[in-house]
C-alpha positions as CSV (number, residue, x, y, z in Angstrom):
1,X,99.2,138.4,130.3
2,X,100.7,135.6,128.2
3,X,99.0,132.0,127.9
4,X,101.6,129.3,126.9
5,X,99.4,126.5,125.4
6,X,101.2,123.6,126.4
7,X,98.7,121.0,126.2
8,X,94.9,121.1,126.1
9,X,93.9,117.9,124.6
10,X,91.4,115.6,126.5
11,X,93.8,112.3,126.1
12,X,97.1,111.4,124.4
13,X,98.5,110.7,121.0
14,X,101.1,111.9,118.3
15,X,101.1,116.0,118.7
16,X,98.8,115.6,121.9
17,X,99.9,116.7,125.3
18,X,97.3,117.0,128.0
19,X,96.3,119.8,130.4
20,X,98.7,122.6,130.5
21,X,99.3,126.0,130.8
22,X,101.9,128.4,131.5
23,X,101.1,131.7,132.0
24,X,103.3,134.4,132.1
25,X,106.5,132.4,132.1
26,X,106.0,131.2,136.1
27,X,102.8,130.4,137.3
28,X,101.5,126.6,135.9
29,X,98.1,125.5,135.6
30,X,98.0,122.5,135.7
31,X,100.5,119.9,135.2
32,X,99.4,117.7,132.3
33,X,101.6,116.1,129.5
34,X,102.4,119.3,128.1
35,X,105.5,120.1,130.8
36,X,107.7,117.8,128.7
37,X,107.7,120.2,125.8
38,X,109.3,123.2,128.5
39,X,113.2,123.5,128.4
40,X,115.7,123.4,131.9
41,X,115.6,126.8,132.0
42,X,111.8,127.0,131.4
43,X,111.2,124.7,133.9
44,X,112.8,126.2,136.3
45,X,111.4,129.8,136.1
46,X,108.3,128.3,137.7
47,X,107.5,129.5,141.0
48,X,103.5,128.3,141.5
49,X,101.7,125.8,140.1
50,X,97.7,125.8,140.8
51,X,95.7,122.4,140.1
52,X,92.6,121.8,139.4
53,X,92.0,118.4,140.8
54,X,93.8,115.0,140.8
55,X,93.3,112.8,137.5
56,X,96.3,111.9,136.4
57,X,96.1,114.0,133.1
58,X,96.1,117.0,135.1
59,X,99.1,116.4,137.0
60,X,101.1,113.5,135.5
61,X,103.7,116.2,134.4
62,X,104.5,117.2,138.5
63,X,106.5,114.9,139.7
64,X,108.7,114.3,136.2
65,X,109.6,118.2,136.5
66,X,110.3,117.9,140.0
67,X,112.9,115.0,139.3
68,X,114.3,116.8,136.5
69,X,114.8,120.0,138.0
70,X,115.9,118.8,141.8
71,X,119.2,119.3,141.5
72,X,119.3,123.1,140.1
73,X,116.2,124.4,141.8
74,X,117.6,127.7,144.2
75,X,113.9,128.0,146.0
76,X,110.9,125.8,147.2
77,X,108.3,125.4,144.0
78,X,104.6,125.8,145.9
79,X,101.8,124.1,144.9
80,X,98.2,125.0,145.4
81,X,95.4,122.8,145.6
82,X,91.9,121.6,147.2
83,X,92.8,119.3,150.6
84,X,91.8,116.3,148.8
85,X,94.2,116.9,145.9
86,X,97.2,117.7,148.0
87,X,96.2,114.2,150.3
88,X,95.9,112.5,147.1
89,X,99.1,113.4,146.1
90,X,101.2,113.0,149.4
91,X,99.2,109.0,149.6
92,X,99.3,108.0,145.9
93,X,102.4,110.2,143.8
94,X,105.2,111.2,146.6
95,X,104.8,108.1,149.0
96,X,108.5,106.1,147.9
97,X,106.4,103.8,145.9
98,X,105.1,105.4,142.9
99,X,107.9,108.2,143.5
100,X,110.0,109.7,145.5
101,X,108.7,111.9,148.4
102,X,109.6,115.4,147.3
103,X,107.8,117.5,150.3
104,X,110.5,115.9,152.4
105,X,113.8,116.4,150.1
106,X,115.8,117.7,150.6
107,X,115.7,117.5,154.2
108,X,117.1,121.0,154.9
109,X,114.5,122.6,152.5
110,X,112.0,120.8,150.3
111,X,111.7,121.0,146.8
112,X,108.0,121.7,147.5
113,X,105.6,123.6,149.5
114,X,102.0,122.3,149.4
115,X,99.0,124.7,150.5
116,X,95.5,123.9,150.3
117,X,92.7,126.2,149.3
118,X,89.2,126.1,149.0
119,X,86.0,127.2,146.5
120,X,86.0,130.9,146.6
121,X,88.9,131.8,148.1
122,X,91.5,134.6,146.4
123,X,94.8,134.3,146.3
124,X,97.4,136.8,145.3
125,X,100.3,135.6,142.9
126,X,103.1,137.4,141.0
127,X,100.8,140.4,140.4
128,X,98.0,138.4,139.6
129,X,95.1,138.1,141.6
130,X,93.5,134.0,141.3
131,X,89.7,133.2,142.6
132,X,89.0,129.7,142.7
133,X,85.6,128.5,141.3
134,X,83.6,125.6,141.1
135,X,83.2,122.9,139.4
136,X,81.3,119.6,138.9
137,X,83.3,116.3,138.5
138,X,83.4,112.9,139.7
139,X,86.6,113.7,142.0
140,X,86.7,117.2,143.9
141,X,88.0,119.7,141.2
142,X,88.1,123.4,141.0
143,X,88.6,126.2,138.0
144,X,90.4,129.8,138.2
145,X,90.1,132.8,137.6
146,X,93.2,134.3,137.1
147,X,93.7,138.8,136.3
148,X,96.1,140.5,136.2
149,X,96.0,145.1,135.9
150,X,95.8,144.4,131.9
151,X,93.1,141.3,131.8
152,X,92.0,138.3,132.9
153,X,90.7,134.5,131.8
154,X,88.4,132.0,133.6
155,X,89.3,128.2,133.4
156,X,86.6,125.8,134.4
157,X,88.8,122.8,135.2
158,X,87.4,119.5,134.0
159,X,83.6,120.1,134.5
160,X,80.3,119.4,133.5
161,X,76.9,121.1,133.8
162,X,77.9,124.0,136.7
163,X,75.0,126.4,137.3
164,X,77.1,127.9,140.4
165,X,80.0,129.0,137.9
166,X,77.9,131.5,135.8
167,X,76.5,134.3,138.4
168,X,80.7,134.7,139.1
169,X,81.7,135.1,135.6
170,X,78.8,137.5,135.2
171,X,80.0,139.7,137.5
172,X,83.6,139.3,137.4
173,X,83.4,139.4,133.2
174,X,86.5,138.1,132.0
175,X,88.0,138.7,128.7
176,X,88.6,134.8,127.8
177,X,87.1,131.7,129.0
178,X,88.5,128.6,128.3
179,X,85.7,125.7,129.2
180,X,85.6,122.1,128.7
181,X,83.9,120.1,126.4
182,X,85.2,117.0,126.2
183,X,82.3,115.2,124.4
184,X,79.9,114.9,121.3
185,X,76.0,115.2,121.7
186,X,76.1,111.5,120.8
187,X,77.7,110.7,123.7
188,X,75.5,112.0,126.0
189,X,75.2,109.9,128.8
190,X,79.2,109.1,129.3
191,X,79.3,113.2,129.3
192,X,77.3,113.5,132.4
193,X,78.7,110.3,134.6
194,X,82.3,111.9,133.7
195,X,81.6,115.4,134.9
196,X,82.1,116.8,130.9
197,X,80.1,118.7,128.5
198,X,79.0,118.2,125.1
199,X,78.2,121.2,122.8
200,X,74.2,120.9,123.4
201,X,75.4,121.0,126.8
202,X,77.5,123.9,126.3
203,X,74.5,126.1,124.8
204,X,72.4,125.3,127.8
205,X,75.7,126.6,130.3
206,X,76.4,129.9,127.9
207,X,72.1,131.1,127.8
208,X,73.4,131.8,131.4
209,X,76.6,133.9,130.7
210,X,75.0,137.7,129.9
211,X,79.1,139.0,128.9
212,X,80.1,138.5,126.1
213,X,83.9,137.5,125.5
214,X,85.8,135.2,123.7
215,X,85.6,131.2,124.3
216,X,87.9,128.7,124.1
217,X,87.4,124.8,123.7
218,X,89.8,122.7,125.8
219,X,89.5,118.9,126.8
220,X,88.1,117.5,123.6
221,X,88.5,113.9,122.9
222,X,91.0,112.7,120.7
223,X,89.0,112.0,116.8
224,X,86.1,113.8,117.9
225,X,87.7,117.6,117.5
226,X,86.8,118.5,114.4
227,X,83.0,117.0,115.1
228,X,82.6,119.0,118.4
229,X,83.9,122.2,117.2
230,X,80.9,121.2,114.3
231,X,78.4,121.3,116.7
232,X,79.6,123.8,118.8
233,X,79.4,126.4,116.2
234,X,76.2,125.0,114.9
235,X,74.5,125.1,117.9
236,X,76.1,128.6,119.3
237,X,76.8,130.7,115.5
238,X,76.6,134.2,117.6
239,X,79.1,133.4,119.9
240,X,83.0,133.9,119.4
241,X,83.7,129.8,120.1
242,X,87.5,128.8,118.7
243,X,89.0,126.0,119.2
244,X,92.1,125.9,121.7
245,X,95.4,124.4,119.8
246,X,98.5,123.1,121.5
247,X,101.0,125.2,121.2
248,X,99.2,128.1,121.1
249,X,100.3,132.1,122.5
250,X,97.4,133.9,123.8
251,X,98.6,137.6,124.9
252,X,95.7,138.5,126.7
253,X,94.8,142.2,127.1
254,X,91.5,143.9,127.7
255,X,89.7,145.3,124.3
């Protein structure tokens, strides 16, 4: 399984794109910033995008592609999402106002298909089977995790302290998980109204995980990267924590 890094950055800046990653050439997660560094042709190889919730960083990058791509599109993109997600979209993105309504164009067959889904459902993808997980945040957000025959990788979405999340990892033991932590231990209290973690935070979330695998930071603030990773490794030096870099390739396989 490939991992296309195309933005994992917790806001915006020179060299920063926000939430998103392509996996295997055709399945997005999430819709962040990061689409504008895909090609036409890239773009267009998509066939399902998954989203975790509805901030704006997360799927900003949506309706840009679907503008860009309308006219050479040859089949109906779908788009998975929890109900609140997929209302917030059809009342607050495709409505005419901000933009243009694509699950209505064109008339004789929409650019998009929108289906919701719900915590702990499983849904079967290009080869790849995707559970959706919790997550704790302000607005209703999920994470995924997402296998395929070779391997697979859990993505917590934008979320803060989530006791419900580790019992599943433990027993489905993924190979990579990619967690947010948005936040430095001095910023405590903004950490915990936003639905984030900081690496103190982190330390009390991983005493739960009993598999070990490799972790991946997403979501930090823009300035405070190199000060997170600090404490992340200070606070956790057993534990295989890396940093998650834009334009990064993971090729994912099972040891």
């Amino acid at each position: 399984m490939k991992i296309d890094v195309l933005g994992c950055s917790g806001g915006i800046g020179q060299g920063l794109k926000t939430t998103t990653f392509l996996v295997d050439d055709s399945l997005l997660l999430d819709a962040g910033t990061g689409l504008e560094l895909l090609t036409m042709e890239r773009m267009l190889k998509i066939r399902d995008v998954i989203i975790t919730h509805a901030h704006i960083d997360h799927i900003i990058g949506l309706p840009l592609m679907l503008a860009t791509i309308f006219d050479q599109h040859k089949e109906p993109l779908n788009i998975y999402a929890l109900p609140e997600v997929i209302d917030a979209l059809k009342q607050h993105i495709f409505n005419w106002t901000i933009w243009p309504d694509y699950t209505c164009l064109p008339e004789e067959s929409p650019i998009i298909r929108l289906h919701k889904i719900k915590k702990g459902d499983k849904l079967s993808l290009q080869d790849k089977n995707i559970e959706v997980l919790p997550a704790q945040h302000p607005t209703p957000t999920v994470g995924y995790l997402i296998s395929d025959a070779n391997a697979s990788f859990a993505f917590t979405g934008d979320s803060g302290i989530n006791d419900e999340l580790w019992p599943i990892l433990n027993d489905r033991k993924p190979d990579l998980l990619i967690i947010d932590v948005s936040f430095t231990d001095e910023i405590d209290e903004l950490a915990r109204l936003s639905g984030h973690l900081t690496p103190s935070h982190l330390q009390e979330q991983l005493a739960q995980l009993n598999h070990d695998c490799k972790i991946m930071i997403t979501h930090l603030k823009p300035g405070f990267e190199d000060t997170i990773m600090q404490q992340c490794h200070q606070l956790l030096p057993d534990k295989q924590i890396y940093r998650l870099h834009h334009n990064q390739i993971i090729n994912l396989s099972s040891p």
